[in-house]
Every structure is written in C-alpha cells, then in structure tokens.
C-alpha positions, -999 to +999 in steps of 0.1 A: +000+000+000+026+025+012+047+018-023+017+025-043+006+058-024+039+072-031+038+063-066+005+083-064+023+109-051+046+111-078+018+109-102-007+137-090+030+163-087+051+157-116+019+159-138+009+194-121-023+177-108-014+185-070+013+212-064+019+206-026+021+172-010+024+163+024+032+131+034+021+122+071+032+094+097+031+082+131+062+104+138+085+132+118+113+102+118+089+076+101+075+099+078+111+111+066+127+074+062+096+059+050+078+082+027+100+112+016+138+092+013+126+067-011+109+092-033+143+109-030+160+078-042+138+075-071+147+110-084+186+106-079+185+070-093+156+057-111+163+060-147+133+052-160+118+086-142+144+106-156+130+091-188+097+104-184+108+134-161+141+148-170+132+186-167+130+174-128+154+143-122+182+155-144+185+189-119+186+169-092+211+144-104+231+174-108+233+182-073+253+152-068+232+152-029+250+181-024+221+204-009+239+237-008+243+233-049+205+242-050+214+279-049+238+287-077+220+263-097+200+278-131+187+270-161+186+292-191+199+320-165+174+318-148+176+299-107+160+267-104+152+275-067+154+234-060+151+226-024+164+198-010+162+192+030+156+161+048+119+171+052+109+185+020+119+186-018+109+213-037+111+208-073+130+230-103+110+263-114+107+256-148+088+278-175+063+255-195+062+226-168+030+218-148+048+208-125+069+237-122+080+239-082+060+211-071+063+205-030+068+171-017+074+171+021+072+150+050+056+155+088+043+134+117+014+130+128+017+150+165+041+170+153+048+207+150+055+206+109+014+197+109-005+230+113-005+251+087+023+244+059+027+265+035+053+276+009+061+310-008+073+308-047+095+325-065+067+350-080+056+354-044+022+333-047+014+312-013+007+276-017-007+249+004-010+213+008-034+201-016-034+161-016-018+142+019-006+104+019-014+092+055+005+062+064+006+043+096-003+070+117-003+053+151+028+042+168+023+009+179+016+025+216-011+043+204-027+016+180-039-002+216-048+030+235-088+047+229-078+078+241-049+083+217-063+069+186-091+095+191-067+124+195-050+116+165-082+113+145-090+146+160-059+157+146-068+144+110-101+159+111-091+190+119-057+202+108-052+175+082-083+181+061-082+219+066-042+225+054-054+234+020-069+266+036-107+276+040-115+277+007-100+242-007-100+209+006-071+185+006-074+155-011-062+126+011-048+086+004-046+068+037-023+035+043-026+012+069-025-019+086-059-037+091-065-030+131-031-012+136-047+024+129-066+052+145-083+059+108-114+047+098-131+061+066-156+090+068-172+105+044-156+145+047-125+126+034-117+122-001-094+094-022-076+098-049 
C-alpha cells in the first residue's frame, strides 16, 4: 500500500495535478525514512523517471546530494530555486512545466511541521497542501490505546483536512494496517 501511495504521489506532482504534497506518519522520523527518502532515491537514481521526467530528475542528479548546490544552480539564467532538506523537496521552477516547483514534504502525525504548511514561490504566490498520503499514523503505543487513537483522528479531522486553507479541501490517500490504525473512513475525506 505505502509503495503505491507514493507512486501516487509522484503521479498527481510531476503531472501538475497537486502542487503541494504532504506526506504524514506516526512520527516526523517515520514519515522522513519511509515516505520522503525513497521518493528521494527514485529521483537521484531511477532512470526510468528521468526518462519520463528529465526537466525534474536530471537537476537533481546534478546536485550530486550536495544540498547547498541548489542555490547557484539555473537554467537558461534563470535559478531553479530546487530545495532539498531532509523534510521536504521542492522541485526545479521551470517555464512551461505543470509541474513547475511542485512540493513534496514530510511531517508526523503530533508533530509541529502539521498545522498550517505553506510555501512562498519564487513569483511570491502562497501555496498549500493540496493532496496528503497518510500512512501508519499510530505508533504501535497508540494503535492499543482509545484515548490516543481518538486524539489523532481529532488531529486528522481537523488540521489534516483543513491545510489546504478555507477555501479548498485536501485531497487525502490513507495506508494502513488492518487494526493497527486510529483511521477509519468517513465520508468528509476524499481518495484519490
């Protein structure tokens, strides 16, 4: 499930369909390793995604996982404004790409990074989460305990479904273990 979500994460941004995605987990740790590193890996590594993507993978490459690269780098003369922490990827301004700047980034559950993400663009324009992968998002602590598997479905309620701001909803693909969650489907939440 979790492999397929993130390949649905790399569908709906590199396509322009979604141009902010937050990826969620029990903890800023797990969400880090296990949802934003491999999608890392892909675009350093996997050649067949620099096939079909190399106005965004062939940047990157370039950066050799050098993160402080990301500044000088331009194309045309003009910067790419690439970032690359160990919580979030923002991908190359390009003119003529949908995808132009896409956001990929990573944030537990009960963590800070949660309420109210947003990003500022080169041409000053404010964007917001738009589609969240929520995997696993009990620890297996929680999973067992009422009380906390109702705060963090409070929290997913609340903060999760409103990060695309009052006007927009956030479109949302959940992964989890039969039993092991504090997620059960409701009908406010959409799927891709």
């Amino acid at each position: 499930k979790t492999s397929l979500a993130r390949g649905a994460i790399i569908w709906a941004t590199f396509y322009g369909h979604r141009l902010y995605a937050i990826l969620i987990a029990s903890t800023d740790d797990i969400a880090r390793d296990q949802l934003l590193d491999p999608i890392k890996s892909a675009l350093e590594n996997n050649d067949e995604l620099l096939a079909d993507f190399p106005e965004f993978c062939f940047p990157i490459r370039c950066l050799e996982r050098i993160a402080h690269r990301c500044r000088g780098q331009t194309y045309h003369g003009q910067p790419t404004a690439i970032v690359w922490k160990d919580d979030q990827i923002v991908l190359p301004y390009l003119d003529g790409f949908p995808a132009s700047g896409a956001i990929i980034r990573a944030a537990g559950l009960t963590g800070s990074k949660l309420r109210g993400p947003s990003h500022a663009r080169p041409d000053g324009t404010i964007v917001r989460p738009s589609i969240a992968l929520i995997d696993d998002p009990s620890t297996d602590e929680s999973a067992v305990s009422p009380t906390q598997n109702s705060y963090r479905e409070r929290i997913i309620m609340r903060a999760v479904i409103g990060m695309a701001g009052p006007a927009d909803s956030c479109w949302m693909w959940r992964a989890w273990r039969p039993g092991g969650s504090t997620c059960r489907p409701t009908s406010s939440m959409s799927a891709i």
